[in-house]
C-alpha positions, 0 to 999 in steps of 0.5 A, spaced: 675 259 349 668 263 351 668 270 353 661 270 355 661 275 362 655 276 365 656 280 373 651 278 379 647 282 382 649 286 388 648 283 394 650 288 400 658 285 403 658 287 411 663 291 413 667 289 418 664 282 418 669 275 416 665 271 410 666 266 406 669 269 400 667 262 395 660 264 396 659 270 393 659 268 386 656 262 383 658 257 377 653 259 371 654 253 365 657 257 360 659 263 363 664 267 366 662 270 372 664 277 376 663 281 382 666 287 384 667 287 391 671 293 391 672 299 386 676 305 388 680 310 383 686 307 386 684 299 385 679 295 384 677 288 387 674 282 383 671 275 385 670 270 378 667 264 377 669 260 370 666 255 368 669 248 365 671 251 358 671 258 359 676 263 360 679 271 358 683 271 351 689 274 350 690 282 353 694 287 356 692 291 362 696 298 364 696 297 371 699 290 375 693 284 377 694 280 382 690 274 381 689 269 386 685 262 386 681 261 391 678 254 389 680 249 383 686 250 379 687 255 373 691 255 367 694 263 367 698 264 361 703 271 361 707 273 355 707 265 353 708 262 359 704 257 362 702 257 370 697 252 374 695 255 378 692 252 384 687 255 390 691 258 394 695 261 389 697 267 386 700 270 380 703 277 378 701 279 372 704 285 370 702 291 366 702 292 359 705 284 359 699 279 354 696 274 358 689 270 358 686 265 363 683 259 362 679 254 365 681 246 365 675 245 370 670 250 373 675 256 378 674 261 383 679 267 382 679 273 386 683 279 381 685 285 384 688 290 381 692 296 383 692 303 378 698 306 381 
């Protein structure tokens, strides 16, 4: 599983506007690519592409992760057990637990993160 990660360039988001989530980040070959959509001290809000083959190995995190596919499927594995996890889907990684995601075929996620 690669782990190559690369961030996108800042593009200003609207406030107050809808958008199209799926369209602020593209697939790369080979990579795993992310884009902060929010960053406070409290959380933060990250949208992912991965591409086929790639993924995030095994770690913990002190903080609860809501991982939530928004296109294609994803193989989410938290302390050991398997989840598919389909766009439209969403999964609670709790704190301090091992998981590690993968990517069957290419996804889009969007992981939020909550620091209290």
């Amino acid at each position: 599983m690669g782990e190559q990660q690369k961030e996108t360039p800042r593009r200003t988001i609207p406030a107050a506007e809808v958008v199209r989530l799926v369209d602020f980040v593209s697939y790369q070959e080979g990579s795993v690519v992310s884009r902060v959509i929010v960053k406070r001290d409290t959380g933060n809000v990250t949208l992912f592409a991965f591409d086929q083959g790639q993924g995030l190995s095994e770690h913990t995190a002190p903080f609860d992760a809501l991982a939530h596919v928004i296109e294609e499927e994803a193989e989410i594995v938290i302390s050991g057990k398997l989840s598919k996890v389909k766009a439209g889907e969403m999964v609670v990684m709790p704190a301090n637990q091992p998981h590690a995601l993968s990517a069957a075929a290419k996804f889009k996620m969007l992981l939020t993160m909550i620091r209290s």
